[in-house]
N, C-alpha and C positions, 0 to 999 in steps of 0.2 A: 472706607468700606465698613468700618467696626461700627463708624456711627451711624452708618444706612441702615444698618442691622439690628443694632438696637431698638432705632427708630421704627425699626419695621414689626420687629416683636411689641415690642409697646403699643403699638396701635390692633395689631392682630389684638393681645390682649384684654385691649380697650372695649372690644366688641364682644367680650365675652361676658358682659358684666351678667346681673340681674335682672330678668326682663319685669316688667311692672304685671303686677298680679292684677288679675280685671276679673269682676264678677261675671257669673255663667248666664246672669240673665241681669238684665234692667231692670227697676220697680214700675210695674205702669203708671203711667199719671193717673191722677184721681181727677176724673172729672167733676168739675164745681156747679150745684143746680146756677143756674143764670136766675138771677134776679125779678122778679114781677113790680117791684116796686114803680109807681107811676103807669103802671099800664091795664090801671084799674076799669078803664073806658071799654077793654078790650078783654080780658082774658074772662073765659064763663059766659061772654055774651053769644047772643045767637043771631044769626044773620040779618033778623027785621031789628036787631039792636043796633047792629052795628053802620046797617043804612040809616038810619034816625041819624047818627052820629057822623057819621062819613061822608052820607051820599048815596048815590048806587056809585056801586063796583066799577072799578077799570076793567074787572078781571073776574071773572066766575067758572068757575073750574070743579066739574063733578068727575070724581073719580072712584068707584063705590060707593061705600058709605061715608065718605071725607069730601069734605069741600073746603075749596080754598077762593079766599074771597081777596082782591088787591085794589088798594087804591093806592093813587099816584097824586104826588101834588109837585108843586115847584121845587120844596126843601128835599121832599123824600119819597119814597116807596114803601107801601107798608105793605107786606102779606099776612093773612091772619089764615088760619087753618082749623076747620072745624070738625070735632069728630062726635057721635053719638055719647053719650053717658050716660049708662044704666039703660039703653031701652028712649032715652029721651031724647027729644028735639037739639042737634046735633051745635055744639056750642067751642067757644075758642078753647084750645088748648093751647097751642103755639103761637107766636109770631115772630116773623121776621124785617128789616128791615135795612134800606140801603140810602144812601143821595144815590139820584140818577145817573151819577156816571158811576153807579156801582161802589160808589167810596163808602166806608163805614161810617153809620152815625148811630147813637145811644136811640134804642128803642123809644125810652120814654116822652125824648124828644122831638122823636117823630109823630107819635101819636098823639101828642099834642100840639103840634103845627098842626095836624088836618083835622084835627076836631076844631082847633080855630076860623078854618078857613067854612063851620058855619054849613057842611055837607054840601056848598056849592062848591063847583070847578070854576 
C-alpha cells in the first residue's frame, strides 16, 4: 500500500508542473504582393487588348464599374478583372487562374498557353 501511495503522490505531483507560457496574441502573417512577372500580356491591358490576344471571352461579367473578362482553353482558366484608373478606360488589375478541374497552376503559364493558342478556340 506504501508503494501505491507514493506512486500516487508522484503522479498527483507530476501534474503540477509549469504550464508552458503562450503569447496573448499571434503575429499576423504578412501578406506577400504576388508576383506580375510574366504576365506582362495582361496586367494594364484593356479589354479590346486583351481579345487581340485571347480571343473573345468565355466569360464577360459587368458588375459596376469592374469587369471580369475569362478565357478558357484546354491547359487553363484565365480570369482577368478590370477596373477604371484615374477616370480612364477600365484596364487589368488582377488575375486569376486555375486547370479546369480547378487544380492550381502558375499564372504566367497560363497566359501563355492561351496567348499561344493564337486567340482561336
Amino acid at each position: 500500500m506504501t508503494r501505491a501511495m507514493v506512486l500516487g503522490t508522484a503522479m498527483l505531483l507530476a501534474g503540477c508542473g509549469e504550464a508552458a507560457v503562450r503569447p496573448a496574441f499571434a503575429p499576423a502573417p504578412v501578406a506577400r504582393p504576388m508576383s506580375t512577372a510574366g504576365l506582362e500580356r495582361v496586367m494594364g491591358q484593356s479589354a479590346t487588348q486583351l481579345t487581340r490576344t485571347f480571343g473573345t471571352p468565355d466569360v464577360d461579367i459587368h458588375e459596376g464599374n469592374a469587369r471580369k473578362l475569362q478565357f478558357k482553353g484546354a491547359i487553363c482558366v484565365l480570369d482577368t478583372y478590370l477596373y477604371p484608373r484615374n477616370g480612364g478606360e477600365p484596364a487589368v488589375t488582377y488575375v486569376d487562374t486555375r486547370q479546369p478541374d480547378g487544380s492550381p497552376i502558375d499564372r504566367a503559364s497560363c497566359v501563355a498557353a492561351l496567348a499561344r493558342r493564337g486567340g482561336g478556340k
